[in-house]
C-alpha positions, 0 to 999 in steps of 0.5 A, a space after each residue: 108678741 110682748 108678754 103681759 105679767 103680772 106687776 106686783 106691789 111690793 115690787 111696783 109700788 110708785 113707779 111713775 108711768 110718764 104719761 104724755 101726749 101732744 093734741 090739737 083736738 079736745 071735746 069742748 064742754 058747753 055746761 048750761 043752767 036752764 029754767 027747766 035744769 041743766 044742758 050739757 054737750 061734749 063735742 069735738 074741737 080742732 085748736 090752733 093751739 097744741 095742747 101738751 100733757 107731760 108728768 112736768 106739769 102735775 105736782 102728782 105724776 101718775 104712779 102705781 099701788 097709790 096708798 089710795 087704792 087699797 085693792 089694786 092689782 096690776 100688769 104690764 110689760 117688762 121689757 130689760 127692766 124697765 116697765 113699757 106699758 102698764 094697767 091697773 085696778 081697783 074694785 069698787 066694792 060699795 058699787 060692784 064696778 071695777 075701776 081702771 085706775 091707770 092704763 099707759 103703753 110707752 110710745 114705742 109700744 103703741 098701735 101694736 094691740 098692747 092696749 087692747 090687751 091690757 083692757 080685756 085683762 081687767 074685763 076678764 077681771 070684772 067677769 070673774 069678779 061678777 061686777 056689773 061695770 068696769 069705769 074709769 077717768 079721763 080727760 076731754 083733751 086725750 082724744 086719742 084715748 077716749 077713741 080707744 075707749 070708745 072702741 072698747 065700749 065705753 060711754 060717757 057716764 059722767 064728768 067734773 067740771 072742776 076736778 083738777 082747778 076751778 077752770 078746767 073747763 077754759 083749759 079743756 082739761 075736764 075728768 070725763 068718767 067713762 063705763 062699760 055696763 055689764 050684762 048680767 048672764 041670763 039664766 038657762 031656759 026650759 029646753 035649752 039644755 040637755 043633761 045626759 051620760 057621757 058618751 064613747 069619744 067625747 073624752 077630749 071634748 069634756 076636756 076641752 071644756 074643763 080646761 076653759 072654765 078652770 084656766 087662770 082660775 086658781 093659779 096661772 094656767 090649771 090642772 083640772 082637765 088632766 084630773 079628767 083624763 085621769 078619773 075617766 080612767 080610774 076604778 073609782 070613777 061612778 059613769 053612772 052618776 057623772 052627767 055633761 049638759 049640752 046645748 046646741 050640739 055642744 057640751 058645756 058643762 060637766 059633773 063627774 062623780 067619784 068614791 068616797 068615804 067618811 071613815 068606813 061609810 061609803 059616800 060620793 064626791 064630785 069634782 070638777 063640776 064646771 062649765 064654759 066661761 061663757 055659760 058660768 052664772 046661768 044656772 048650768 052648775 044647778 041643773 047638773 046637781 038638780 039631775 045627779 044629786 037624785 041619781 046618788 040617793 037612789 043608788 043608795 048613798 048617805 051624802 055627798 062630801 066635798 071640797 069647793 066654793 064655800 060662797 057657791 055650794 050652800 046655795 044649794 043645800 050644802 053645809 060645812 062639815 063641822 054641822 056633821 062631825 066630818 073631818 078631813 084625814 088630819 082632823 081639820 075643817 075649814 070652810 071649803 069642806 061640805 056635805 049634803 044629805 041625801 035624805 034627812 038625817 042620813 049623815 047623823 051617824 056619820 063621823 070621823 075622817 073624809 076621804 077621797 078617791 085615792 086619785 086625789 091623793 097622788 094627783 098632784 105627782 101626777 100633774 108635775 109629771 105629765 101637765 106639760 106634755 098633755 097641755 100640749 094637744 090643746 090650743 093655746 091660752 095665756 097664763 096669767 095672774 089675777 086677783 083671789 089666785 091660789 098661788 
């Protein structure tokens, strides 16, 4: 299978990706003023005539990372140097859609899924990035590839009738722009989950699970499922306070909750809290903090501190550390670095360094030493680079 990497810009920028077809098939545009408004029919068109695309015929071939396209973000493959298929990015902030700016597979690539491939990638994108619809611009005469759109799940969403010169329309050239809307996940319902203990043999289960939700989240592949393996063993690992939500017979979220300290007071950590990619944004995350966050106050705990997602964990009552004088062990603060007290003013004395499970701290000699082999038991997933990666 041919491996999709990531194409960056400082490497990429103004490769040309030699577009061209040949088609005896175009969507004839009938655009229509009435009285009442305006009529308008696309519908597919055999011609005598071929019509040929190539690069020669623009004066503004299509390229790469484009000065236009501030945010793109490219992949494609590379096959001795030379670049065999390609698509590319753009977010469209003001509207919350991702744009496909450029999708091109070499002649010798096509009919081999390559496309297909390419396309989930800016889907998985969008997913990530919570968009509500990925778009992108064709022409009424590349037939072939709106069929491969439309097989994607993209629709007409719209079109310019003189894009390209003033009659595009008699050259059957006209920019169709094309979406897929996204739904946005619905929020679990009454009943639909069962938050509980972990129980004897759902280890690998809890496991599994980690490692979908956090792959290709912070880097290529992730670590996260290894933590697991190695907190569920460790002394510092609170069962008691740890819960997995399960719907239908199957976990799909988790919180595990650890020792920690601010100087000598005594508090707790979570981490991973997570959940399956396809449960992600349907309040999963809420309903393990809303059961747990009441087990650690009865147990007697300040707060909880942690390290995580400054735009997710204030949404449930976290604040930055700097509101509490709390530190991490070289005495910085950053935004990821939250607290949350579990009664009120119970962290106002608190001050001084943080510190986690001693775990965490020699985690990362433990990931370079044993991910590759335990990786290993799970099925296979793609490592690959997106947007907003830590390294």
């Amino acid at each position: 299978m041919h491996q999709i990497i990531h194409l960056p810009r400082e490497q990429w920028k103004d490769a040309i990706l030699p577009m061209r077809y040949t088609t005896n098939e175009y969507y004839e545009v009938n655009l229509q003023s009435t009285p009442d408004g305006f009529s308008v029919d696309f519908r597919l068109t055999h011609t005598d005539e071929p019509i040929v695309m190539s690069p020669e015929k623009y004066d503004f071939p299509d390229k790469l990372y484009q000065d236009w396209w501030e945010g793109a973000y490219a992949w494609g493959v590379v096959e001795d140097g030379r670049l065999m298929a390609a698509i590319e990015t753009c977010p469209e902030s003001f509207s919350n859609r991702l744009r496909v700016t450029e999708l091109w597979v070499a002649d010798e690539l096509q009919k081999q899924g390559i496309g297909r491939r390419l396309m989930e990638l800016a889907f998985e994108q969008a997913r990530r990035e919570r968009r509500r619809a990925v778009i992108l611009e064709t022409q009424s005469c590349n037939v072939n590839a709106i069929g491969f759109y439309r097989h994607m799940g993209f629709s007409l969403i719209g079109f310019d009738a003189c894009c390209y010169a003033n009659n595009d329309i008699p050259r059957h050239e006209v920019r169709m722009e094309l979406g897929v809307m996204l739904e946005k996940p619905a929020k679990v319902t009454p009943g639909e989950l069962e938050i509980r203990e972990m129980r004897p043999g759902e280890a690998y289960e809890v496991e599994a699970m980690t490692r979908r939700a956090f792959w290709n989240k912070h880097r290529p592949g992730c670590d996260e499922h290894l933590l697991v393996k190695c907190l569920l063993a460790d002394p510092d690992y609170l069962p008691h306070l740890s819960r997995v939500a399960v719907a239908d017979g199957r976990i799909v979220g988790c919180i595990l909750y650890s020792r920690s300290r601010v100087e000598s007071v005594d508090t707790v950590t979570f981490g991973p809290l997570c959940m399956e990619p396809e449960w992600q944004g349907r309040s999963v995350g809420k309903a393990l903090l809303d059961a747990t966050l009441p087990l650690a106050r009865e147990a007697g705990y300040p707060g909880v501190v942690i390290f995580g997602e400054p735009d997710y964990y204030p949404l449930h009552g976290f604040k930055t550390c700097e509101k509490f004088g709390i530190t991490t062990p070289d005495g910085r603060n950053f935004p990821a670095v939250m607290a949350y007290e579990l009664r009120e003013g119970a962290l106002a004395d608190v001050h001084g360094q943080f510190f986690e499970a001693e775990l965490f701290e020699r985690f990362g000699e433990i990931a370079a030493a044993e991910l590759s082999a335990f990786d290993a038991d799970f099925e296979p997933l793609e490592k690959q680079r997106f947007p907003g990666q830590w390294d």
